[in-house]
N, C-alpha and C positions, 0 to 999 in steps of 0.2 A: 618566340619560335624562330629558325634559323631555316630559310630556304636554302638547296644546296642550289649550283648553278645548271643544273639539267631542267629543274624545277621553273627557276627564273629564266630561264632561255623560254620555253613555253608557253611562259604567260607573255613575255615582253611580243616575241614573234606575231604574232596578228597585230598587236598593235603598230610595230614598226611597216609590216606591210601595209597598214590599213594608210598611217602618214604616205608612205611614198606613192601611194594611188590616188591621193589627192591632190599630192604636190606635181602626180605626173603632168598635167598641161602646161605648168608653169617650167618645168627643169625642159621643157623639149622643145622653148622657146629660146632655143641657142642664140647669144650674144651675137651681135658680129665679130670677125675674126680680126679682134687688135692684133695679136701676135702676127698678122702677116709681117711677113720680113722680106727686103730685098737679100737676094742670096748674096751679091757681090762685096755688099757693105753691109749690111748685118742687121740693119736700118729696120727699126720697125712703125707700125704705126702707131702703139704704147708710145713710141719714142717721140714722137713729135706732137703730140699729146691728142690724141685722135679719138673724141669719145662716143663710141657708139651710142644711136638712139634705141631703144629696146623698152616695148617692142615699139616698129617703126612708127610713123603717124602721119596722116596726109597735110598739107601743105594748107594754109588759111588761104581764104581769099580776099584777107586784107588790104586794102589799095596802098598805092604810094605816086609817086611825080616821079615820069622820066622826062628829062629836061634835053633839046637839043642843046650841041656842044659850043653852037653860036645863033646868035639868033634867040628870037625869045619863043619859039613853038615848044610845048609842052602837051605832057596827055595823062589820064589817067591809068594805070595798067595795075596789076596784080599777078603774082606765082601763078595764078593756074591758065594763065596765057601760053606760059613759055613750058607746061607740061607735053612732054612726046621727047623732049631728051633731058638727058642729064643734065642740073644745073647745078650751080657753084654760086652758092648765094654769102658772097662777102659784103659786110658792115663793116664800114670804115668811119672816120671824119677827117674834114679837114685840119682842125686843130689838133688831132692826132697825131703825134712828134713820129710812134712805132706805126700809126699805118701810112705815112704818107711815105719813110723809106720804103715798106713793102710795096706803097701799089707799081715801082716799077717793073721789080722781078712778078708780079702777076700780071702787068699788060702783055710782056716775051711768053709769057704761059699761054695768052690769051691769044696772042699772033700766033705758036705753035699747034694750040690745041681745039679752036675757038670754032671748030667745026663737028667738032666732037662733041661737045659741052657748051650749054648758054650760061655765059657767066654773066652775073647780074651784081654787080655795085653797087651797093646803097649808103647812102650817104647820111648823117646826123648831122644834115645841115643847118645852124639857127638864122643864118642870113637868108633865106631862101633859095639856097644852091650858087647862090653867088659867088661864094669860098670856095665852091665844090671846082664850078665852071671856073675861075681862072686857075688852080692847080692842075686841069686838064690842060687849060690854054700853054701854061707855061712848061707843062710838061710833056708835053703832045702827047697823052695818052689818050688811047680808041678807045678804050672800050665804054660799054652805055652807058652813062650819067642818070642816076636812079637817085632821088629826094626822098629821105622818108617824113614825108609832109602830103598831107590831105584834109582838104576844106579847115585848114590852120591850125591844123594840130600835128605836130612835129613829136616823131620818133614812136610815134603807134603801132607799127611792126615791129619794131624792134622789141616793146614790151609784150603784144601776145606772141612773140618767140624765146622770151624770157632769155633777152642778151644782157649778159653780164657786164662786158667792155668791149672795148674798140682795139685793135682789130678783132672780131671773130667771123669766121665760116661755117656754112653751114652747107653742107651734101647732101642734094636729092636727088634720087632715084628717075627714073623716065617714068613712072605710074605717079611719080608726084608724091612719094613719101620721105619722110625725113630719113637719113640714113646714121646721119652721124656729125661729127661738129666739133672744131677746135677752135679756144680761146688763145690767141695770142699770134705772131707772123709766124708766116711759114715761108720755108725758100722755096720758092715754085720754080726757079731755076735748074733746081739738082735734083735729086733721087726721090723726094719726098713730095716733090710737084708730080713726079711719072708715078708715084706710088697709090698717091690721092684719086689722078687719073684716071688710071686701071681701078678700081675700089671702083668709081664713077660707072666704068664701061662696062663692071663686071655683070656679067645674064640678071636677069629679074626674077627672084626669085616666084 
């Protein structure tokens, strides 16, 4: 028997409405806005490989070691210390060939923006921040010296954030949610540093 197509419109019609009413909570959970583009340079955040977290997800209260930058005082601390602003949670190491070029253009981010934004370094140190602390010394870089090592077990944040490699970033929100997250350097010097920024400072939803 051969339906004509007024027939088959008919029947399929509730059905397809019935899919989209179920799918509605899931499609009205809008991605974040990769496509923002800088107007001037064309620059986007696709472009620099910027991957939205969706939907968002509040921050662990996994410990790690901040280390002073001389001296041997240390403390225990965790992400949801430094919630009430923005932060910029970069994982580096020191035997990291690509993050040890980047962490200089992110300390000039860090001196330009560092009031804006807590940016928080962690480090995959296996010496016990040792490597960490003389690449700072040698490189006079400020900003906070953060060990991912607690009660001896080294790189524990890093796995319940399910970090891939070294360099990656991670953007959170001032409520303490994940926002979003690139694997690999960024120039925090140029467009893509002021672009992340703004992303950072943008209202809560």
């Amino acid at each position: 028997m051969r339906i004509n197509g007024f027939v088959l419109g008919l029947i399929c019609s509730p059905l397809l409405l019935l899919i989209y009413w179920l799918a509605g909570p899931w499609l009205s959970q809008a991605p974040e806005p990769a496509h923002v583009e800088d107007l001037q340079t064309g620059l986007t955040l696709f472009d620099i490989n910027y991957v939205p977290t969706n939907p968002r997800k509040a921050v662990p209260d996994t410990p790690f070691l901040w280390l002073a930058k001389e001296g041997t005082e240390k403390k225990v601390v965790d992400l949801k210390q430094s919630i009430g602003k923005p932060i910029l949670l970069h994982f580096w190491a020191p035997w990291c060939g690509t993050c040890i070029v980047e962490m200089p253009s992110l300390e000039v981010f860090a001196k330009k923006y560092g009031k804006d934004v807590t940016i928080l370094c962690i480090s995959n140190d296996h010496t016990g921040g040792e490597s960490s602390r003389d690449y700072y010394q040698h490189n006079n870089i400020q900003m906070s010296l953060n060990i991912d090592l607690h009660e001896g077990q080294s790189g524990r944040l890093a796995r319940v954030l399910g970090i891939q490699g070294f360099p990656t970033t991670i953007f959170i929100s001032a409520k303490g949610e994940e926002m979003g997250r690139i694997l690999g350097p960024v120039e925090w010097e140029g467009k893509a540093g002021e672009m992340l920024l703004n992303l950072l400072k943008a209202p809560v939803a």
